[in-house]
C-alpha positions as CSV (number, residue, x, y, z in Angstrom):
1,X,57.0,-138.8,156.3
2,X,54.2,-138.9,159.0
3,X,51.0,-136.9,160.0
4,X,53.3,-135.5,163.3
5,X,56.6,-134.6,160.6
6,X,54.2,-132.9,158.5
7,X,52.1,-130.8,161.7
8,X,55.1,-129.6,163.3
9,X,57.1,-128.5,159.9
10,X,53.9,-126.5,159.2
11,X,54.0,-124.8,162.7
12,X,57.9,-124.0,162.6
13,X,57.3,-122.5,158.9
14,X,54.1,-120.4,160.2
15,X,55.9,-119.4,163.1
16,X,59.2,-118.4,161.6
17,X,57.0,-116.5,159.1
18,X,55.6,-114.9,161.9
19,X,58.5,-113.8,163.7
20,X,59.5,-112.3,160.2
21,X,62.5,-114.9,160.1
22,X,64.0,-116.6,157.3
23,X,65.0,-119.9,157.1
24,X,68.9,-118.7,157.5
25,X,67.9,-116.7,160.7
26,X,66.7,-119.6,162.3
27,X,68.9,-121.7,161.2
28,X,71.7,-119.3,162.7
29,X,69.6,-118.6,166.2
30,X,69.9,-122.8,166.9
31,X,73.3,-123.6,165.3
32,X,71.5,-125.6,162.6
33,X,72.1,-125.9,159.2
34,X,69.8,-124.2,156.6
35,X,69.1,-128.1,155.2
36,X,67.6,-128.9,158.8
37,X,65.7,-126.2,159.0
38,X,64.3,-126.8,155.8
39,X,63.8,-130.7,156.0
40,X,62.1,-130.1,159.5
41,X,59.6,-127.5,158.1
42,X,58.9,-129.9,155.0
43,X,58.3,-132.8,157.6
44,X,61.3,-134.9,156.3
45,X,63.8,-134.4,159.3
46,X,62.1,-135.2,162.7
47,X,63.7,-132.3,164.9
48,X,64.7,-134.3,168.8
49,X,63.6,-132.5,172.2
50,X,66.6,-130.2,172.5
51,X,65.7,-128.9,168.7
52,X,62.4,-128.2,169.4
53,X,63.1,-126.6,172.9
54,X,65.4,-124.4,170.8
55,X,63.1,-123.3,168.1
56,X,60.6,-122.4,170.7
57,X,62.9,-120.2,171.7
58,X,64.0,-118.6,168.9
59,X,60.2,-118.7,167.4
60,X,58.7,-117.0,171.1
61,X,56.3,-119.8,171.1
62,X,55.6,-122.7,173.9
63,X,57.0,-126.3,173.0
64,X,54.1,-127.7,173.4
65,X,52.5,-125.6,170.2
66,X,54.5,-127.9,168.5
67,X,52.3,-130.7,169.6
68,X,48.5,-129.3,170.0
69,X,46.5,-130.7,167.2
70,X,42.8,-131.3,166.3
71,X,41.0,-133.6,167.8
72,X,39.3,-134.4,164.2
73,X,41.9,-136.5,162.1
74,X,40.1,-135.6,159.3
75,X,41.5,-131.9,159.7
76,X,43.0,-130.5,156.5
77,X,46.0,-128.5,156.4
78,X,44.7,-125.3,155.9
79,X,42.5,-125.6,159.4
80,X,45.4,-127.1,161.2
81,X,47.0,-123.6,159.6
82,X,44.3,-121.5,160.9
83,X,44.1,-123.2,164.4
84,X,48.0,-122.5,164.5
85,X,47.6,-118.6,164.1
86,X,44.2,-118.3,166.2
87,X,46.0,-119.8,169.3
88,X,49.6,-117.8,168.1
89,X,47.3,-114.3,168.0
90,X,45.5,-115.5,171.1
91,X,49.0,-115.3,172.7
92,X,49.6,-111.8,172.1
93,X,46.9,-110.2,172.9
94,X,46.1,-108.7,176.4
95,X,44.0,-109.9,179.0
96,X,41.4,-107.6,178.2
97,X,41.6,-107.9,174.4
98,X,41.5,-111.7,174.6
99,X,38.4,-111.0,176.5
100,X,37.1,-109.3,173.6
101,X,38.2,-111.2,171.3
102,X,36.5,-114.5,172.4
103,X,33.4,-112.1,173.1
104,X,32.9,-111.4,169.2
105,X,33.7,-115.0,168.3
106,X,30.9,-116.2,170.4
107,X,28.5,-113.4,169.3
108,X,29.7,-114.6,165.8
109,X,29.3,-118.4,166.8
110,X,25.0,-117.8,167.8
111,X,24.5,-115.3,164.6
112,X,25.5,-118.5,162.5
């Protein structure tokens, strides 16, 4: 079970969590098997392209969420978690809430 297993189990879960899914839901929207679904978001099953082209589009997310990861290795899983939801919220907000949003993070960023 690798580092990439692990990310992209994590993301899946978060996301299906998200999209207020269970794991039978998903498992139905891609004609997989509950035990996939489960293995993937455990990091012991290594989903292939077609999967994860299929669970981005049950999970309303890009593929390449699956794939965007911190540039510090040293990351723990809880800020990998965090990232995951910033960018995920990021995506559903307006242009002009976005705007605002990344306004107040950088106010916040110079009151530190």
């Amino acid at each position: 079970m690798g580092n990439l297993e692990i990310s992209i189990g994590q993301r899946v879960r978060l996301a299906r969590q998200r999209a207020g899914l269970t794991q039978e839901d998903l498992a139905a929207r891609i004609s997989r098997t509950v035990e996939s679904i489960s293995n993937i978001e455990r990091g012991l099953q290594e989903p292939n392209f077609r999967t994860m082209q299929n669970l981005a589009m049950a999970l309303d997310i890009p593929v390449i969420e699956f794939f965007e990861f911190s540039e510090d290795s040293s990351s723990s899983d809880e800020r990998r978690q965090l990232e995951f939801q910033l960018r995920d919220i990021g995506r559903r907000l307006s242009d002009r809430d976005l705007a605002i949003a990344v306004t107040q993070l950088q106010a916040f960023l110079l009151d530190k």
